[in-house]
N, CA, C and O atoms as CSV, one atom per row, in Angstrom:
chain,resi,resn,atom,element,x,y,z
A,1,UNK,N,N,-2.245,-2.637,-5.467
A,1,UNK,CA,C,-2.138,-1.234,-5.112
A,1,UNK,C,C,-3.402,-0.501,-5.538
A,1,UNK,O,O,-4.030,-0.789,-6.557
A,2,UNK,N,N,-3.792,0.647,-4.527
A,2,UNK,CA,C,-4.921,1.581,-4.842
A,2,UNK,C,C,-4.576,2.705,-4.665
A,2,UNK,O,O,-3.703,3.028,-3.860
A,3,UNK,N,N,-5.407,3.727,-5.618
A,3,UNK,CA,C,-5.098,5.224,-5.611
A,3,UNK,C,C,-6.126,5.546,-4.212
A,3,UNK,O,O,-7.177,5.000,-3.878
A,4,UNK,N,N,-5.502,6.443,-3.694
A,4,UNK,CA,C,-5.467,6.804,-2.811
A,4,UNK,C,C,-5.488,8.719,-3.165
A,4,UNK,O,O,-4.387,9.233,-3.361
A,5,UNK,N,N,-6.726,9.613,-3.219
A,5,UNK,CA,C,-6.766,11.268,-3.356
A,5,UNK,C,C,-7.051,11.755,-2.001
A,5,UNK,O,O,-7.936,11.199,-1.350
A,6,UNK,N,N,-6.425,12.686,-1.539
A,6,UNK,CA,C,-6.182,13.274,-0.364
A,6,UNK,C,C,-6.431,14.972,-1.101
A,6,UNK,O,O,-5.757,15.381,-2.047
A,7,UNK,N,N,-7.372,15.659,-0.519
A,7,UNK,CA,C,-7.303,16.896,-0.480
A,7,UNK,C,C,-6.776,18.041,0.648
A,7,UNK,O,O,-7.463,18.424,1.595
A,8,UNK,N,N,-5.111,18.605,0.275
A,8,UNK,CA,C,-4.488,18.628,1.430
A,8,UNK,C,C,-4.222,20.273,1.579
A,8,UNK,O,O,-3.823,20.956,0.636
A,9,UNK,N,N,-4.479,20.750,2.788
A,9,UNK,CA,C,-4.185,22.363,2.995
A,9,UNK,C,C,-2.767,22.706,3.467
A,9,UNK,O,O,-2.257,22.025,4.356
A,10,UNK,N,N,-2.158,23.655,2.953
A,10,UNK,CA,C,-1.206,24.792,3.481
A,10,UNK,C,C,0.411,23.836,2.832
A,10,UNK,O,O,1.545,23.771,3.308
A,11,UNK,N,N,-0.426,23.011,1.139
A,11,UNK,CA,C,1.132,22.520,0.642
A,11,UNK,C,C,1.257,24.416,0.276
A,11,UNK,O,O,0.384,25.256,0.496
A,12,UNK,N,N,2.757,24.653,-0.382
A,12,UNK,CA,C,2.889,25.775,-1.076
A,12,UNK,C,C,4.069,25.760,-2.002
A,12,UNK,O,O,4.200,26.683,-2.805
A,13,UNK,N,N,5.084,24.610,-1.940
A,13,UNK,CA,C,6.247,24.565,-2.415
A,13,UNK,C,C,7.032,23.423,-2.412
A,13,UNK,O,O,6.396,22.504,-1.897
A,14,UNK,N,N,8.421,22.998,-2.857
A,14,UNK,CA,C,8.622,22.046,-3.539
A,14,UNK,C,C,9.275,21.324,-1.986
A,14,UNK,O,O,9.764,20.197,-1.900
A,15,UNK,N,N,9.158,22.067,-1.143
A,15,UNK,CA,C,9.914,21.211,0.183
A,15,UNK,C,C,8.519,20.796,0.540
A,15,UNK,O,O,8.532,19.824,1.296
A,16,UNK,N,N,7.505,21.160,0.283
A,16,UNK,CA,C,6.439,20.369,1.035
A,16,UNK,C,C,5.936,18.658,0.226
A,16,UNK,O,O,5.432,17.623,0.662
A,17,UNK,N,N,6.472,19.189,-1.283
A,17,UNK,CA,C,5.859,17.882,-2.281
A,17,UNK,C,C,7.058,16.845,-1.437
A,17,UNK,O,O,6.650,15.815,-0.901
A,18,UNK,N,N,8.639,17.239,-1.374
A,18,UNK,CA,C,9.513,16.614,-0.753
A,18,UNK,C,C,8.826,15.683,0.814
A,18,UNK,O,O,8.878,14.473,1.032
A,19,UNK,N,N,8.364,16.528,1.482
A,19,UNK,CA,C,8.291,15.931,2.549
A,19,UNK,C,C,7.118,15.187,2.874
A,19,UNK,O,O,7.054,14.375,3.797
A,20,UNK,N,N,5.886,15.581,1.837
A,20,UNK,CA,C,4.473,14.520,2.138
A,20,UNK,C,C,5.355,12.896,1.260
A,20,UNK,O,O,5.528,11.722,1.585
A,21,UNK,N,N,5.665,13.695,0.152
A,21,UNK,CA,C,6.250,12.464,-0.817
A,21,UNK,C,C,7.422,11.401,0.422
A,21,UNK,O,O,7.046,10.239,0.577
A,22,UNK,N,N,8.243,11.673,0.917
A,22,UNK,CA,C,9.064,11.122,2.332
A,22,UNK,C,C,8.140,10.576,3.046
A,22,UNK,O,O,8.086,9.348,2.994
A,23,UNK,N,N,7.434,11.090,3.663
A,23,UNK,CA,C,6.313,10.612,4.619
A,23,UNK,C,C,5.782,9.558,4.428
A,23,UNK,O,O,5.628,8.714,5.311
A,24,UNK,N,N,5.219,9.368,2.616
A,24,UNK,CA,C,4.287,8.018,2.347
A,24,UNK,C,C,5.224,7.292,2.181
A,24,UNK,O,O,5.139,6.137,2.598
A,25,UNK,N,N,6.522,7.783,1.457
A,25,UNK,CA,C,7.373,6.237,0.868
A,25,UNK,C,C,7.905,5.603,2.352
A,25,UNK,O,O,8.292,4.446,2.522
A,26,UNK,N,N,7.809,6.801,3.509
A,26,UNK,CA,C,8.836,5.420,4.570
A,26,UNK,C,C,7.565,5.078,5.111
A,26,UNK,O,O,7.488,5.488,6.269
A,27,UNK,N,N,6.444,4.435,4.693
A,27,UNK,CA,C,5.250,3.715,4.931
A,27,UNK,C,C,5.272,2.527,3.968
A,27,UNK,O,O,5.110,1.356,4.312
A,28,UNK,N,N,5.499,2.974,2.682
A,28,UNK,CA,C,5.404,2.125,1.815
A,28,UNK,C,C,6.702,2.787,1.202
A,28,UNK,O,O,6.855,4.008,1.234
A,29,UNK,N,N,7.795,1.778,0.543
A,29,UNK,CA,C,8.740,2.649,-0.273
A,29,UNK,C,C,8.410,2.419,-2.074
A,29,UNK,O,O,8.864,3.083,-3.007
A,30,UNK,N,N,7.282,1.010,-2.121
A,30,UNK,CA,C,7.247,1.071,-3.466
A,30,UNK,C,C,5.974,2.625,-3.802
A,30,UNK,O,O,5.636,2.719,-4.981
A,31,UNK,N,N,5.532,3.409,-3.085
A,31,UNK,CA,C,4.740,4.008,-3.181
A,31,UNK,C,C,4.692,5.183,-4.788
A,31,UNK,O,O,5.687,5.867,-5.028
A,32,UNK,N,N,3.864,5.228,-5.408
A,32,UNK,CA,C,4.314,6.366,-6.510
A,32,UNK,C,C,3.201,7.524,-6.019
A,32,UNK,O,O,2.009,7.217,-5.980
A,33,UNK,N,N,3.704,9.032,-5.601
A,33,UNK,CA,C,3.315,10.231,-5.456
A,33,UNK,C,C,3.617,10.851,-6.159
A,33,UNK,O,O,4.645,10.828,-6.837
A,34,UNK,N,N,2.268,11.970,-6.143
A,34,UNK,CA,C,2.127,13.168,-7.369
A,34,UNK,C,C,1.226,13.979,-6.336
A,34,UNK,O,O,0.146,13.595,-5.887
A,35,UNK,N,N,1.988,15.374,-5.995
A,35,UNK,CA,C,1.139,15.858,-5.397
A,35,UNK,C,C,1.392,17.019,-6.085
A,35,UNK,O,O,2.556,17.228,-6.426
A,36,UNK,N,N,0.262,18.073,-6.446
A,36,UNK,CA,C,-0.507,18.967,-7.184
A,36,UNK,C,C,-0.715,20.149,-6.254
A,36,UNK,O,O,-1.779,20.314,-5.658
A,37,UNK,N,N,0.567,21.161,-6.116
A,37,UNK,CA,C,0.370,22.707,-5.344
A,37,UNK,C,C,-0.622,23.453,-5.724
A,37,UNK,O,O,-1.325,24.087,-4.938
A,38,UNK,N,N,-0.817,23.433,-7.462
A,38,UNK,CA,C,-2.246,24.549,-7.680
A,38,UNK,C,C,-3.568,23.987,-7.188
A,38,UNK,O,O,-4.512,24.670,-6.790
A,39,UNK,N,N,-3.511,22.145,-7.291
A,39,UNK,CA,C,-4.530,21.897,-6.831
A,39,UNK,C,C,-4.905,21.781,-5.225
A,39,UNK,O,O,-5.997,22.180,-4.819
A,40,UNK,N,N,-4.175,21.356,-4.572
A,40,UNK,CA,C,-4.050,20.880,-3.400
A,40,UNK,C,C,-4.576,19.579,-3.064
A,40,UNK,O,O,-5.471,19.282,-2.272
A,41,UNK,N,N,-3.837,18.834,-3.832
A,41,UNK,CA,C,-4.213,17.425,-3.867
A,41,UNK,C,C,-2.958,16.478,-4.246
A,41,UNK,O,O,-2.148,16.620,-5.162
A,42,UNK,N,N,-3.039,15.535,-3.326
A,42,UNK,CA,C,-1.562,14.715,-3.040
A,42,UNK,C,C,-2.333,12.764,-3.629
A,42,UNK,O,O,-3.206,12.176,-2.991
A,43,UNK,N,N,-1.702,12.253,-4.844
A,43,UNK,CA,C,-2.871,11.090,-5.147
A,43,UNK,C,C,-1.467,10.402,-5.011
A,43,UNK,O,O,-0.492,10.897,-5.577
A,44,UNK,N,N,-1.358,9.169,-4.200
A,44,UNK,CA,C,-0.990,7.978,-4.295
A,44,UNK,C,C,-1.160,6.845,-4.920
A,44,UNK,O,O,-2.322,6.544,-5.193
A,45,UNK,N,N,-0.153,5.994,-5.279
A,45,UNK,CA,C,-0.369,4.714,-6.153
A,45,UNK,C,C,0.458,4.176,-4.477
A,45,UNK,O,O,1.530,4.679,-4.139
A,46,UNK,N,N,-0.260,3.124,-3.611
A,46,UNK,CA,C,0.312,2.294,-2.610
A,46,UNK,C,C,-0.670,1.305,-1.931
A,46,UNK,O,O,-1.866,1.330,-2.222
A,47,UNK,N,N,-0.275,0.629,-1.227
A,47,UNK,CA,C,-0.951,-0.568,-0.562
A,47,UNK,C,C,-1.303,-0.199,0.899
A,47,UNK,O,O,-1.613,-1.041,1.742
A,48,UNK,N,N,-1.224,1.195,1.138
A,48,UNK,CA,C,-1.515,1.663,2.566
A,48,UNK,C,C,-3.073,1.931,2.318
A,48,UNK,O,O,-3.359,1.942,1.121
A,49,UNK,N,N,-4.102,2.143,3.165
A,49,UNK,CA,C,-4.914,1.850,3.255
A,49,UNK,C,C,-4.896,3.589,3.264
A,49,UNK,O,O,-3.832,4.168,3.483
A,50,UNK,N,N,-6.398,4.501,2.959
A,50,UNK,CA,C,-6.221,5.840,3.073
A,50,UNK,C,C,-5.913,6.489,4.020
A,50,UNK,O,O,-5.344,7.574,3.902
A,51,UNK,N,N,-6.235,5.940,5.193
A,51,UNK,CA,C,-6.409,6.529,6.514
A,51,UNK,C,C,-4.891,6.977,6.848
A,51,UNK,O,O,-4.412,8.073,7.141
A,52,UNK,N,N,-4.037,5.026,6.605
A,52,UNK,CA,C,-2.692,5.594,7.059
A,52,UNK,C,C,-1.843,6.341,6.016
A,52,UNK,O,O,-0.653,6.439,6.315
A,53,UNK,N,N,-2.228,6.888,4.848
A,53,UNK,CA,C,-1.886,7.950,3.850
A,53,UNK,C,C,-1.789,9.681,4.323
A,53,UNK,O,O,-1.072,10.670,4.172
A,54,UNK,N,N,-3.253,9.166,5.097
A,54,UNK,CA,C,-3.311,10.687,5.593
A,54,UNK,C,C,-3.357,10.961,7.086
A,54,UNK,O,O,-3.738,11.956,7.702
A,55,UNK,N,N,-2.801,9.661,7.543
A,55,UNK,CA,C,-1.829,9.904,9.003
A,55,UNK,C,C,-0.476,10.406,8.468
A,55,UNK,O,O,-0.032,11.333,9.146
A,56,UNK,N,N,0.270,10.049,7.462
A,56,UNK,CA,C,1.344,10.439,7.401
A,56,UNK,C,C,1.423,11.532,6.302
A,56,UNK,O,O,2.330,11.431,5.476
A,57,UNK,N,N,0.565,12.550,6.224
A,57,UNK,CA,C,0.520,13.582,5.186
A,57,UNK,C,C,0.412,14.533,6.908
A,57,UNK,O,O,1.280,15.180,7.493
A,58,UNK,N,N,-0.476,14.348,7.142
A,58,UNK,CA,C,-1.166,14.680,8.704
A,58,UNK,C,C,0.297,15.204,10.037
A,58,UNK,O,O,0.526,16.233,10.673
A,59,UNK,N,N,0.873,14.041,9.942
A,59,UNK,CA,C,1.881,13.740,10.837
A,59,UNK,C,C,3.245,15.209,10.652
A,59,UNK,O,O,3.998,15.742,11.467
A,60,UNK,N,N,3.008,15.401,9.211
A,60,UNK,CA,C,4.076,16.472,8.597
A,60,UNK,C,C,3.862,17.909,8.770
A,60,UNK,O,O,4.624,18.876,8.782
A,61,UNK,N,N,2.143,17.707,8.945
A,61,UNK,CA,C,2.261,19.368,9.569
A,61,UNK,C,C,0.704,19.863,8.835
A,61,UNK,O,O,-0.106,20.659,9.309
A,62,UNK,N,N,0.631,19.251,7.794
A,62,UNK,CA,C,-0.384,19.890,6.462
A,62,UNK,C,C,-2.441,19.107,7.243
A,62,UNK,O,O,-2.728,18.134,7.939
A,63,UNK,N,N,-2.963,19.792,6.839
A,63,UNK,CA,C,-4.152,19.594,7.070
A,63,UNK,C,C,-5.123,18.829,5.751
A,63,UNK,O,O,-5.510,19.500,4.793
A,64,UNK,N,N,-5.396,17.492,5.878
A,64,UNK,CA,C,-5.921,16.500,5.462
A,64,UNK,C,C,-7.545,17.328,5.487
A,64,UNK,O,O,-8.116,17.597,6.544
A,65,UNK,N,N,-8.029,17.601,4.315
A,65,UNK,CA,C,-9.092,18.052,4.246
A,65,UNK,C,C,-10.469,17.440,3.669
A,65,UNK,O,O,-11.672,17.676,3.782
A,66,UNK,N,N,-9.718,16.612,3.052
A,66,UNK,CA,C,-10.699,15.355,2.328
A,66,UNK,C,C,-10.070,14.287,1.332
A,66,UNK,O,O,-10.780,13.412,0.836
């Protein structure tokens, strides 16, 4: 497994940590997420490669910024 930092726009609240956090685990379910509202940064512990991390951060609505 690799960390995986995504700098992500327009999280704001605990249904959004809910739903990026949903997003990666039905990719990977052993996945461990921590995503950071003051920061705007969502870091993964998973075996998905970054890209498809932030297809499925992407896919939810939020803007993948780096």
């Amino acid at each position: 497994m690799a960390t995986v930092a995504l700098k992500v726009e327009g999280m704001s609240c605990q249904h959004c940590v809910r739903a990026i956090t949903a997003a990666i685990r039905e990719r990977d379910p052993a996945a461990e997420v921590r995503v950071d509202l003051a920061a705007g940064t969502v870091h993964a512990e998973t075996s998905l490669p970054r890209e498809a991390v932030a297809a499925a951060v992407a896919a939810e609505g939020y803007t993948v910024a780096g």
